[in-house]
Structure formats: structure tokens, C-alpha cells
C-alpha positions in Angstrom: 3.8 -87.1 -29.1 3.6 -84.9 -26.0 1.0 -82.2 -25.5 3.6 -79.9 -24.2 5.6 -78.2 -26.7 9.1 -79.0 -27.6 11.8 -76.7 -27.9 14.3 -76.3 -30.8 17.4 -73.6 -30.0 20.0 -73.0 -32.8 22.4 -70.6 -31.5 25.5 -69.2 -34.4 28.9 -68.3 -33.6 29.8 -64.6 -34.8 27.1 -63.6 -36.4 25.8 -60.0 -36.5 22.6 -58.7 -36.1 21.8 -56.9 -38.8 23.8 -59.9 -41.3 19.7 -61.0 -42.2 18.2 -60.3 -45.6 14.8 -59.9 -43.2 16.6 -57.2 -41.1 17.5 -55.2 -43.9 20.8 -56.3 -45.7 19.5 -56.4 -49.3 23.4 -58.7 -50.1 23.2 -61.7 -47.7 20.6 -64.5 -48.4 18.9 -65.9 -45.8 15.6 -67.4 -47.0 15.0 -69.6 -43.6 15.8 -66.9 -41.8 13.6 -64.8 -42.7 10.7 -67.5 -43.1 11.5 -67.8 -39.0 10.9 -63.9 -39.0 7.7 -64.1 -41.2 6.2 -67.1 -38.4 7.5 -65.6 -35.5 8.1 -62.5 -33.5 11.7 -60.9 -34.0 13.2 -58.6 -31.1 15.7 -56.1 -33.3 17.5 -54.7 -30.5 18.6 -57.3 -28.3 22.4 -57.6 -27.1 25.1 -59.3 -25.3 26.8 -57.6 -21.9 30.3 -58.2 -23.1 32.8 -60.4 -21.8 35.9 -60.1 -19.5 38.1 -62.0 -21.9 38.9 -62.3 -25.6 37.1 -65.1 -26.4 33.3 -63.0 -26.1 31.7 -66.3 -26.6 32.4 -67.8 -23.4 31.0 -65.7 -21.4 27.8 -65.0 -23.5 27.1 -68.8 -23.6 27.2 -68.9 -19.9 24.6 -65.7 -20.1 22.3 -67.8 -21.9 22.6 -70.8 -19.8 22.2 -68.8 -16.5 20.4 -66.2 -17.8 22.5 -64.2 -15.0 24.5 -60.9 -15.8 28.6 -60.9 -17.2 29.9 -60.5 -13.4 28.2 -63.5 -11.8 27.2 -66.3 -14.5 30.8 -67.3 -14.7 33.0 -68.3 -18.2 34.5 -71.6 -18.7 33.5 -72.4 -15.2 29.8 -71.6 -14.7 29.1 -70.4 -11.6 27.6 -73.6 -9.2 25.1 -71.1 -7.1 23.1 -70.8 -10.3 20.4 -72.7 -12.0 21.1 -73.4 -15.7 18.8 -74.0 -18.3 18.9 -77.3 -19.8 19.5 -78.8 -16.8 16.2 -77.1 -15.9 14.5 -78.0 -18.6 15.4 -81.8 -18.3 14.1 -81.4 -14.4 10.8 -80.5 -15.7 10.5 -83.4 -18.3 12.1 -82.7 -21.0 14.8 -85.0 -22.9 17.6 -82.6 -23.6 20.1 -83.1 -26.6 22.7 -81.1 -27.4 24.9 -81.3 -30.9 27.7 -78.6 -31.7 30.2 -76.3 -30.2 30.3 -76.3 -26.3 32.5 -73.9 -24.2 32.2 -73.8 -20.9 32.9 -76.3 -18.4 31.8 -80.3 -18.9 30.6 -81.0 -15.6 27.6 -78.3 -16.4 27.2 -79.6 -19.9 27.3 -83.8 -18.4 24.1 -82.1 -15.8 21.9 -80.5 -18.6 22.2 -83.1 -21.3 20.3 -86.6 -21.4 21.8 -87.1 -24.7 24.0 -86.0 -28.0 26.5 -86.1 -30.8 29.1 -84.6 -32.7 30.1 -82.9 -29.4 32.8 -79.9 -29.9 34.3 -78.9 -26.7 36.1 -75.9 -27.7 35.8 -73.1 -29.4 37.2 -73.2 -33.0 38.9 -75.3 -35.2 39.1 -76.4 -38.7 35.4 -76.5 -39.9 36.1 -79.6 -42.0 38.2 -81.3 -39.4 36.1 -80.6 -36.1 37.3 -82.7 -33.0 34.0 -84.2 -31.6 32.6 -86.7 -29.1 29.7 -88.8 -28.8 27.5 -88.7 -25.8 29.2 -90.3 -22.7 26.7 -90.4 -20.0 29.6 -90.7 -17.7 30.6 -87.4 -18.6 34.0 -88.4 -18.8 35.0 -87.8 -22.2 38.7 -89.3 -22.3 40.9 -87.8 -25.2 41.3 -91.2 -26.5 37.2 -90.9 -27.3 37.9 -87.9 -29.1 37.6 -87.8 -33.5 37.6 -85.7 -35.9 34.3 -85.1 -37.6 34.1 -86.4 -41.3 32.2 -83.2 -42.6 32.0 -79.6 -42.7 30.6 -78.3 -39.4 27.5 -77.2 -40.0 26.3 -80.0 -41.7 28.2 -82.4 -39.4 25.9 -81.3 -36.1 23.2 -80.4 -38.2 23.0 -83.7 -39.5 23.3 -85.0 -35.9 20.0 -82.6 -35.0 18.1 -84.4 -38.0 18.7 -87.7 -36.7 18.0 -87.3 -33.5 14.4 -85.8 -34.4 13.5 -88.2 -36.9 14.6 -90.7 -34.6 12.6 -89.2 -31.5 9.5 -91.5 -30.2 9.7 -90.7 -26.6 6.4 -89.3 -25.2 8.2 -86.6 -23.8 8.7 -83.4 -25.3 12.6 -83.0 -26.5 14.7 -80.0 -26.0 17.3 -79.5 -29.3 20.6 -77.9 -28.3 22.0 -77.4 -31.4 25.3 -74.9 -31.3 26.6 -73.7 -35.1 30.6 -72.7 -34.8 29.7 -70.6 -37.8 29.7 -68.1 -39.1 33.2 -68.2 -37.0 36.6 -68.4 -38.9 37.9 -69.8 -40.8 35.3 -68.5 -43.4 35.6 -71.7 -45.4 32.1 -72.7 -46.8 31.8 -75.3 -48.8 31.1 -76.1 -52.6 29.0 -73.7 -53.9 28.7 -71.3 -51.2 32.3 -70.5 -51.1 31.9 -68.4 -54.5 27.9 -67.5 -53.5 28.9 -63.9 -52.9 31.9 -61.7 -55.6 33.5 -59.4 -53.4 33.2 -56.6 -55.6 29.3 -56.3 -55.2 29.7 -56.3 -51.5 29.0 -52.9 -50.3 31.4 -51.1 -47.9 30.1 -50.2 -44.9 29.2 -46.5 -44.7 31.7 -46.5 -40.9 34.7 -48.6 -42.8 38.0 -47.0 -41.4 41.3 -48.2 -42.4 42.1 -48.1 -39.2 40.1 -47.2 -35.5 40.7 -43.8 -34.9 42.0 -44.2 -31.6 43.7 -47.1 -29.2 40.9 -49.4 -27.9 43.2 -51.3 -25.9 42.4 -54.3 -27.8 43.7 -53.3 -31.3 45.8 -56.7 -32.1 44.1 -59.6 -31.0 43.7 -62.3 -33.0 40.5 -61.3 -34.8 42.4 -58.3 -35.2 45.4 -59.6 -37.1 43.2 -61.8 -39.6 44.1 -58.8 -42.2 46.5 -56.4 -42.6 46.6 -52.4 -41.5 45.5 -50.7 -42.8 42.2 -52.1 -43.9 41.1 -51.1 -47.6 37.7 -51.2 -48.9 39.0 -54.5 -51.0 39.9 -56.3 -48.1 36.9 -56.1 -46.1 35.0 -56.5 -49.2 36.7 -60.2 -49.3 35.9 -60.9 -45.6 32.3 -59.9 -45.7 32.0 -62.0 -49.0 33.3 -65.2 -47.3 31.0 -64.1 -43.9 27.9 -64.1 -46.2 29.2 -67.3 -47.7 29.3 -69.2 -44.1 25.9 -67.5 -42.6 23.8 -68.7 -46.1 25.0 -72.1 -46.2 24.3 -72.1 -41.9 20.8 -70.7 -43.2 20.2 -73.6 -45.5 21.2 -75.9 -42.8 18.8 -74.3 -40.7 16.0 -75.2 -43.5 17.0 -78.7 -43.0 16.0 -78.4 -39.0 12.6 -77.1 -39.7 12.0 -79.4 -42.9 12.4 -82.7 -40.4 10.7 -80.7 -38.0 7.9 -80.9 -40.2 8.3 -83.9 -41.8 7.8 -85.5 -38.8 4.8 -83.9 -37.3 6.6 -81.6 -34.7 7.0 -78.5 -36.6 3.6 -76.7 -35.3 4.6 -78.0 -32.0 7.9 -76.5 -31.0 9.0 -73.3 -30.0 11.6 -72.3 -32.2 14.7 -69.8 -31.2 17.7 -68.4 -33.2 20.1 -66.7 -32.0 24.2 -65.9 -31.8 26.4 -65.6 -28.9 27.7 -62.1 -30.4 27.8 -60.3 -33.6 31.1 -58.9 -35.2 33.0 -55.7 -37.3 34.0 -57.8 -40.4 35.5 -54.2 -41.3 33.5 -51.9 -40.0 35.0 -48.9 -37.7 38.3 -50.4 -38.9 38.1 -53.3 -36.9 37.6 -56.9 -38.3 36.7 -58.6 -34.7 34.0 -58.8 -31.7 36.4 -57.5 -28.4 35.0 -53.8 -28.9 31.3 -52.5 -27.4 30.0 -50.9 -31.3 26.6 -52.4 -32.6 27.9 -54.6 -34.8 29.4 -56.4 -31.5 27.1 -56.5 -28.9 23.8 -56.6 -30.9 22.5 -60.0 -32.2 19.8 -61.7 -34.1 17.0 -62.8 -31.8 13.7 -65.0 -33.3 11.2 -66.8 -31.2 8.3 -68.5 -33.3 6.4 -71.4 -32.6 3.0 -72.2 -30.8 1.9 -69.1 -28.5 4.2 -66.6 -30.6 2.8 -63.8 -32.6 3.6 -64.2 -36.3 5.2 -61.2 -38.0 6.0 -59.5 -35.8 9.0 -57.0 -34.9 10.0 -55.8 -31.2 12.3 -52.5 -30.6 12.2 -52.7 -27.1 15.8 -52.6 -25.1 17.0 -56.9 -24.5 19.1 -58.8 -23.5 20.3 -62.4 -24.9 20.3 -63.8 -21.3 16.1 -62.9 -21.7 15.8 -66.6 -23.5 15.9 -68.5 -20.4 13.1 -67.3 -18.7 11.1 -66.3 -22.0 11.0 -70.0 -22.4 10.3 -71.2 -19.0 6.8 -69.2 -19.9 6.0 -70.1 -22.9 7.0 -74.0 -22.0 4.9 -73.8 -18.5 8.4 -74.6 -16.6 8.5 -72.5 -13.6 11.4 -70.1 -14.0 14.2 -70.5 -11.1 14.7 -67.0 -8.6 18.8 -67.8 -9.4 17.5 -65.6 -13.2 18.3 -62.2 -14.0 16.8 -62.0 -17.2 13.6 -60.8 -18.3 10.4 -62.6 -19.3 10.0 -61.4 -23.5 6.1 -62.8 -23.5 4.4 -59.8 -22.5 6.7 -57.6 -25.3 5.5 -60.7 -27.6 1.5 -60.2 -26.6 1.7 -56.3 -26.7 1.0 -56.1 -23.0 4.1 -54.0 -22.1 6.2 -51.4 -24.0 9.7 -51.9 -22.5 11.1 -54.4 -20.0 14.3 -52.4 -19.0 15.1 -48.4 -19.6 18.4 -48.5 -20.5 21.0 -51.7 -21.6 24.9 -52.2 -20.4 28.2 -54.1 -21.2 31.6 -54.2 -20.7 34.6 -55.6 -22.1 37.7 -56.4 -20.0 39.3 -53.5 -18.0 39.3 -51.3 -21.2 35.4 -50.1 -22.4 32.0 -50.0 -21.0 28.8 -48.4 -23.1 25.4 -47.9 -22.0 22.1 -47.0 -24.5 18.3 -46.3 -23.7 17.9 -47.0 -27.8 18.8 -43.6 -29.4 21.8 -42.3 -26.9 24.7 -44.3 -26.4 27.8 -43.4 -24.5 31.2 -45.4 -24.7 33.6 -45.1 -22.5 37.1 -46.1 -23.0 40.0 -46.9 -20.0 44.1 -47.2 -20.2 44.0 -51.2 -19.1 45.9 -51.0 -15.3 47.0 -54.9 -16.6 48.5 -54.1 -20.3 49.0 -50.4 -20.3 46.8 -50.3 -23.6 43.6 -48.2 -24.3 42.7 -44.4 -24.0 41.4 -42.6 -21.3 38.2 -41.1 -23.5 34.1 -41.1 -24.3 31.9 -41.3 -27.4 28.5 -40.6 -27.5 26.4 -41.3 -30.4 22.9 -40.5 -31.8 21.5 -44.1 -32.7 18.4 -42.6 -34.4 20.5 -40.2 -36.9 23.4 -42.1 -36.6 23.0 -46.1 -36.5 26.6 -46.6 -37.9 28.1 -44.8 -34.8 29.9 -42.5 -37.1 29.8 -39.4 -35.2 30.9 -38.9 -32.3 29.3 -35.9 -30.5 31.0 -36.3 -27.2 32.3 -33.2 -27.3 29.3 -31.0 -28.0 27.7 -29.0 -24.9 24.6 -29.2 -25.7 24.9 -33.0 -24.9 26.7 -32.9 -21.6 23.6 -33.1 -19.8 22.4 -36.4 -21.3 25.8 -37.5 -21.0 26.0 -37.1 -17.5 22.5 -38.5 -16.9 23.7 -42.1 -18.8 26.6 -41.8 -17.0 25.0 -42.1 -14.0 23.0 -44.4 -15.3 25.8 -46.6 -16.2 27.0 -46.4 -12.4 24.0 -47.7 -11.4 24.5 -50.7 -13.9 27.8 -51.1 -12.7 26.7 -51.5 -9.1 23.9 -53.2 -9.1 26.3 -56.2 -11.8 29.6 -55.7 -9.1 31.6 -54.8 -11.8 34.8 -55.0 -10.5 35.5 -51.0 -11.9 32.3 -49.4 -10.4 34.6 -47.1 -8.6 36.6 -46.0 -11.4 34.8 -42.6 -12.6 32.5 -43.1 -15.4 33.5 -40.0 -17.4 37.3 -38.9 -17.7 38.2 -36.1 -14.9 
């Protein structure tokens, strides 16, 4: 058993930050979870930069594996200039193995990975009927090698993460790869956890709409179109029930990670991350998907815990998701490549620092871009020059008296000149990224 410690990342599909009993939902059970939270240090206000396209996860995968910002890290294609991080963990000595949903390119994923199963490139599908690969150290992966898992997902790359660690005797320490496609639709969980949650005791979220007030520019989307308009409080009640459903059978899955972990001697040994590649509305401001810049959209769950990690404790401070890759190039002892972008989370861990950024920033396609320093947060919304869809408008919210973005105080004077002054900010953002619209005017002329 190495010295070194190994390094376990579960990261979910869809699923929102606050969608934790430990963060404060009081409905959803997650018990493993929050045991993660109770041995390690949890960062509450970490998000995602966006995405140029509908699929969010694509792009916020790359983030992580790059740890480089929305405009440069590349989508399905990650961007060749950059160093990614399995592939740089595997360079420093560690046996990487990967089991779930991959989807970006396969070149980057043959470089990173020294082994794997139940390999899903793609991005959804069926969760009992998930088209998967085994390893092929070729990296060629013909169709014809292609099957169709024989279990629900979860369990079926879960099951392939167990394995592989009880199997592990290299001297080496191991990095796990393991990549959930839920709490994704469908919301399908099985057996028991299908009926875990009634609909009716599912609160409504205090910003449900039946509709968004207003033309985001991305108002039917799939995600969008998974229920009717408008929305009522029965309808959403239904969705969140079957969310809750997939996250706390993912969470007892999870439990089934650590319990080999520690079966097998490792558990005090590896540095343990979860994650998701975005969260999403399931309802809330009258939308049901992730292609909008609210909260519940670009904020995820973020746990480190393991050897070196404070235990119980909570960070507030402004990050990023693409923060992982060099947070664990410290706390492994792998030097971090210059190609990052992200931030180093140890000295927020230790107490050393308050803050490793003032202010955070994310776009979405050619239609909205929002910037927050933790309490303000401005929106801003474009007419798309490609589709013709979207309004030409701001929000501007009060996080601190108003963490459901409810209120929308754009219009009041006595804001205008901390509206401008994140404006500007978000310029800044915008050049120092390239976004490709830094020279469309931040607010509305």
C-alpha cells in the first residue's frame, strides 16, 4: 500500500447544490453525504462558468479536467494546449481508473486512463439499458465492442468502482474516476427508491413560477419540455419527488465506495471528492432544466475529506468547480501544471486565507451572463443574434435577503451604483476569459 494518498472522485450528473440533507434540505436523504460533510471540509458556494451549448455538462467536465475557464478548456474536443488531470495524475504515479459517464473526446480519455469498466461515452440514456465499454488500451473502442449494461446505472459503474478497489494490490497509489449519470433523466430509480419520496410532502419551492416571467432565450429546450406549461405546484412536486428518489439511491451507492474503501484498508488513506458537473431548476423560477445562470444552476455540491482535510468544516468563500484540479495536485504532492486556471482550495481548507477570488462569472450561449461577489448578483440577459430568442434585460438580486432570487431590484436607484460597479466587473471577467461578447455592452443602453 503506497505511502502517498489515493484519490477517490465521484462526480453526479444534475445534481443541485443545495439537494443535501447536510446543506439544509430537511426532505432529501442523504446519509453518506453528509457523513462525507461531517469528515471533511464542504465549500457551500462553489459554481460552474456555464456552457456555450445545451448540454451544460460538456463543457463543465472539460472545466474539471483542465481546470481552465468556459472559453479555452474546450467541449467535446478538449483543447490539446492544455494539461488535463488524470493524465497528470497517472504521469506522477498514479494508476488511474475511470468507470461511468464520459463526454468529451476519447483520445483525451484513452491519455488519462491506465484502466476501467462499464465505460459510457455519451451523455444519457436509459439508466437500465446503459451502452458501455470495457477498457480498450488501444483506445479504439469499435461499435461492435459496445453492450448494454445489465443493471441500473448507478449500481452498474458503482459496482465496477468496488471491484476495482477490492481488487487493487499495486504499490501505487490508484486514482478512482468514478462518473454517476444521475441524478440525470430519466428519474427512474429503482425498487424501493422509486416510491422513497410521496409527492405531496414535497415542499414547493418558495421561487416556483408557472412559468419564467420573461423570454430567456432558451425556454423550450429539451429539459424544458419534460412537463407541460404552465408548471403547477403538482407537477414539480412529482419531478422533485423522482429527483430525490435518484440522488438517495446515488447516495447509498456512494456508501458502498467508502464501505470497500474501508474494508479494505484504504479508507484513512484517500482523499475523497464529491461533486456534480451542474445543479438544476426541477421547477423552480418556472423552469425544470440547467441552460439558465439562477443558483440552482450554476451552484454545486463540493466535499473534499480525507487525510490533510479539516473535519467539519464549512467554506463560504467565492469557487469555482475547475478549483479541484489544482486543490488536489497539493494535497497529493503532484506539482500543479502552469496550463491551470483554477485556484488552490488548501489554504481556504487550513484557515490561512479568507477568499481566493472577489467576485465569480458565467455565461450561457449568446443569451445570459451573471456575475456575484456572494450577496449582489447581476444577470444579464441578450436577444440571441443566432435564434432571434431572449430579452434584451438585467436582474439584480440581494443573495443575503434573497437566496431564492425572487426579487428583482434592477430597477431601483439606489442600486445603480453597485450595478454598474459589477458590471464593470463583469467586463473585466469577460476580457480577461475572451468571451467572444466582451464588446457587447454589459448593461442594456
Amino acid at each position: 500500500m503506497s505511502s502517498r494518498p489515493n484519490v477517490l472522485f465521484m462526480i453526479a450528473d444534475d445534481h443541485r447544490w443545495d439537494a443535501i440533507r447536510g446543506m439544509g434540505d430537511p426532505t432529501v436523504q442523504t446519509p453518506t453525504m453528509d457523513s462525507l460533510m461531517a469528515r471533511g471540509t464542504t465549500f457551500r458556494q462553489t459554481h460552474i462558468m456555464g456552457s456555450l451549448v445545451g448540454a451544460v455538462c460538456v463543457p463543465s467536465r472539460a472545466a474539471v479536467l483542465t481546470s481552465a475557464n468556459l472559453f479555452r478548456s474546450g467541449g467535446n474536443q478538449i483543447n490539446r494546449d492544455l494539461a488535463v488531470w488524470p493524465q497528470v495524475m497517472r504521469e506522477a504515479g498514479y494508476h488511474t481508473f475511470f468507470s461511468g459517464k464520459w463526454h468529451n473526446d476519447r483520445q483525451t480519455f484513452t491519455d488519462s486512463f491506465d484502466d476501467g469498466a462499464k465505460i459510457f461515452f455519451g451523455g444519457m440514456s436509459d439508466q437500465y439499458k446503459v451502452p458501455v465499454f470495457d477498457f480498450d488500451p488501444t483506445g479504439k473502442y469499435p461499435d461492435d465492442a459496445r453492450y448494454i449494461g445489465e443493471k441500473f446505472s448507478t449500481k452498474l459503474f458503482t459496482d465496477a468502482a468496488v471491484q476495482f478497489i477490492e481488487n487493487y494490490s499495486e504499490t501505487d497509489p490508484f486514482f478512482l474516476y468514478l462518473s454517476f449519470t444521475s441524478p440525470h433523466d430519466p428519474r427512474t430509480a429503482p425498487g424501493e427508491y422509486a416510491t422513497m419520496y410521496s409527492p405531496e410532502d414535497i415542499p414547493v419551492p418558495e421561487n416556483f413560477l408557472p412559468e419564467h416571467p420573461f423570454d430567456n432565450g432558451e425556454m423550450r429546450i429539451r429539459d424544458e419540455v419534460l412537463a407541460p406549461f404552465p408548471r403547477t405546484p403538482e407537477i414539480v412536486q412529482q419531478h422533485i419527488a423522482d429527483y430525490y428518489g435518484m440522488i438517495t439511491h446515488m447516495d447509498a451507492e456512494m456508501g458502498r465506495v467508502l464501505s470497500t474503501l474501508e474494508a479494505t484498508g484504504h479508507l484513512d488513506n484517500t482523499i475523497i471528492i464529491y461533486t456534480a458537473d451542474h445543479g438544476l431548476a426541477v421547477g423552480q423560477h418556472g423552469l425544470l432544466g440547467k441552460q439558465n445562470l439562477y443558483n440552482h444552476s450554476i451552484h454545486v455540491p463540493s466535499i473534499f475529506a480525507g487525510p490533510g482535510i479539516p473535519e467539519g468544516k464549512t467554506v463560504d468563500a467565492l469557487t469555482y468547480l475547475y478549483d479541484v484540479f489544482p486543490t488536489v495536485c497539493d494535497l497529493t504532492d503532484v506539482a500543479c501544471p502552469d496550463t491551470t486556471e483554477g485556484c488552490n482550495l488548501v489554504p481556504l481548507m487550513n484557515g490561512h486565507v479568507e477568499r481566493v477570488r472577489a467576485t465569480v462569472f458565467a455565461a450561457y450561449r449568446d443569451i445570459q451572463r451573471t456575475i456575484t461577489n456572494g450577496r449582489w448578483k447581476l444577470i444579464r440577459y441578450y436577444v440571441s443574434e443566432e435564434t432571434g430568442a431572449g430579452t434584451d434585460c438585467i436582474q439584480f438580486f440581494d443573495l443575503e435577503q434573497d437566496p431564492w432570487e425572487t426579487t428583482n431590484l434592477a430597477d431601483l436607484p439606489e442600486h445603480a451604483d453597485l450595478i454598474r460597479s459589477l458590471a464593470a466587473d463583469m467586463q473585466m471577467w469577460q476580457i480577461h476569459t475572451n468571451d467572444f461578447m466582451k464588446d457587447t455592452p454589459v448593461l442594456p443602453l
